[in-house]
C-alpha positions as CSV (number, residue, x, y, z in Angstrom):
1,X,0.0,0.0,0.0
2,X,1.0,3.7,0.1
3,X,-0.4,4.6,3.7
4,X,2.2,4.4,6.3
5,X,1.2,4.8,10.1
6,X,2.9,5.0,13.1
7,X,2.8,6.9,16.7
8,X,5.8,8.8,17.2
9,X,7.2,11.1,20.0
10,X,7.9,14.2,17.1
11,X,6.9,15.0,13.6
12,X,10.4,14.1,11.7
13,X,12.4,17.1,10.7
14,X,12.5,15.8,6.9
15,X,12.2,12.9,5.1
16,X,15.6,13.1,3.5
17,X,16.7,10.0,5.1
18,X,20.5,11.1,4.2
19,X,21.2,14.4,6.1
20,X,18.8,13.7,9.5
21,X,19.7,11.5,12.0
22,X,17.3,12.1,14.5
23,X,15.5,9.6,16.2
24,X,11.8,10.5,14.6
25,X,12.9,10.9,11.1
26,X,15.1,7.5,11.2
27,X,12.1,5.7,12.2
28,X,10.0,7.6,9.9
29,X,12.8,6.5,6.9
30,X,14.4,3.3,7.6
31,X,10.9,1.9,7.2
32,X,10.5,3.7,4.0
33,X,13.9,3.0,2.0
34,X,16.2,-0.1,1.7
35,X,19.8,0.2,2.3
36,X,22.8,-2.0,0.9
37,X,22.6,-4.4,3.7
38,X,20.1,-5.1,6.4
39,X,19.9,-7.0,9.8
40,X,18.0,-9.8,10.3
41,X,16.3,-10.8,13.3
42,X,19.4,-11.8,14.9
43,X,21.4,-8.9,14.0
44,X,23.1,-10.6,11.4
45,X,24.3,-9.0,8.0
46,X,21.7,-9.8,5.2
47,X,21.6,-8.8,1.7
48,X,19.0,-6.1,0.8
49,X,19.3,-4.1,-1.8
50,X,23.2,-5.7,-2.6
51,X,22.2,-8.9,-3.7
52,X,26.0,-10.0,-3.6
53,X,29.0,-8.4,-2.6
54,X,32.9,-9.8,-2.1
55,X,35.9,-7.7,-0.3
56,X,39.2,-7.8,-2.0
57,X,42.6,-9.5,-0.7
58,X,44.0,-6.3,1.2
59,X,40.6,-5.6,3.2
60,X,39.8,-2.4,1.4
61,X,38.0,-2.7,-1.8
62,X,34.6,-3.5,-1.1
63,X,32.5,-4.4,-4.3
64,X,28.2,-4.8,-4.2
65,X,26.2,-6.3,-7.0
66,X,22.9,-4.6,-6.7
67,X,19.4,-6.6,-7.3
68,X,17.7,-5.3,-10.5
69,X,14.4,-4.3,-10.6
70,X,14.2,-2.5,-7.2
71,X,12.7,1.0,-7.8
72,X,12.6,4.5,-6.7
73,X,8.9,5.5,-6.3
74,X,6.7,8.7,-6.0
75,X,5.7,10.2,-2.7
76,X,2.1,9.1,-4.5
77,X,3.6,5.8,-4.5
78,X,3.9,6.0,-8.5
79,X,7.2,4.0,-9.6
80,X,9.7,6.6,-10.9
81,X,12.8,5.1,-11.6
82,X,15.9,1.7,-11.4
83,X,17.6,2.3,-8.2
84,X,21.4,1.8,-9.8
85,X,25.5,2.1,-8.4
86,X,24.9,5.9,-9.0
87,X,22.5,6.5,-6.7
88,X,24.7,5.7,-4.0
89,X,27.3,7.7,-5.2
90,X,25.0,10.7,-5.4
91,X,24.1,9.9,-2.0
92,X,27.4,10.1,-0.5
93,X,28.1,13.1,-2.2
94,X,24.7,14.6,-1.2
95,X,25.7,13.7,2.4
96,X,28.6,15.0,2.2
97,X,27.5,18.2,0.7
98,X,24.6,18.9,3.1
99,X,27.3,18.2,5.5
100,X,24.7,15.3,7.3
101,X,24.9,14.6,11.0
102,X,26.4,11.4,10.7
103,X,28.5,11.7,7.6
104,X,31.8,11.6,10.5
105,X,31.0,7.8,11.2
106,X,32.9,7.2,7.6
107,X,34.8,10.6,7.0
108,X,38.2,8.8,7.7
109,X,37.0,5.2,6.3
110,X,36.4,5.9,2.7
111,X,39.8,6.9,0.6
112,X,39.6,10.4,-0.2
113,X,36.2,11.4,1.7
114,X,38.0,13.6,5.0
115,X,40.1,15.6,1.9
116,X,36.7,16.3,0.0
117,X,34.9,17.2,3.3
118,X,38.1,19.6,4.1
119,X,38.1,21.1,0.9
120,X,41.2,19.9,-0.1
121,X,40.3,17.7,-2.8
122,X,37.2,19.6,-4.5
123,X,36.5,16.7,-6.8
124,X,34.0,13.9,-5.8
125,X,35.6,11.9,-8.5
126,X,38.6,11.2,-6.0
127,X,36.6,9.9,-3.1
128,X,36.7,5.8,-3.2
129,X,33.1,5.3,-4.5
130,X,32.4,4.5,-7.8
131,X,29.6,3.2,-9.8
132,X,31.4,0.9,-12.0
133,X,28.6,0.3,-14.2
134,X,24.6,0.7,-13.2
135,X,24.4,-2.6,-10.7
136,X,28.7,-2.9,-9.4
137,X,28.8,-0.3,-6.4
138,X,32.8,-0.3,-5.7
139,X,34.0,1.4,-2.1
140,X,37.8,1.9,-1.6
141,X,38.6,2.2,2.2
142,X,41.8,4.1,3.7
């Protein structure tokens, strides 16, 4: 359906589920939009919207297959477009950007991210994600 209720403490702040991290817009989101990887039940690592993923010899190049046919939809709940690689890289970026609350939890994990966030790289192109074609997600770490 496209009804979604719940009680909650606040109204959220804003439904852009990559710059808040307050407590009533998490809950609002993370029931709305599917991340990389979920937990299950048991707090265990599942696939979600990475339907695969492998981790190269050194530790630091971590590469996601995304599933295919999961969408982005309308706030009317009308199916708008492929969720693909790039939309994770424009996410980051628009984190990063909007300077989001939580973006410091991987400002010194992803290659090239704390230089972008201090301005001294000023090209997004040099941070370790890349959408190596629309369903390979590639994240270098430091």
């Amino acid at each position: 359906g496209t009804t979604y209720g719940y009680v909650y403490s606040s109204d959220p702040e804003t439904l852009d589920y990559i710059t808040s991290n307050t407590g009533p817009t998490k809950s609002v989101v993370t029931n709305g939009v599917d991340g990389l990887m979920e937990a299950d039940k048991y707090g265990n690592l599942v696939p979600s919207v990475a339907e695969d993923w492998s981790v190269s010899k050194d530790g630091l190049t971590y590469t996601y297959k995304i599933r295919k046919g999961i969408k982005w939809y309308t706030s009317e709940g009308e199916e708008y477009a492929n969720v693909t690689a790039k939309d994770f890289v424009t996410g980051l970026k628009h984190a990063v950007d909007s300077k989001a609350g939580g973006i410091y939890l991987v400002q010194d994990s992803i290659a090239g991210l704390s230089d972008y966030l201090s301005g001294t790289n000023k090209d997004f192109s040099n941070v370790g994600v890349k959408a190596i074609d629309d369903y390979t997600l590639q994240y270098t770490l430091k």
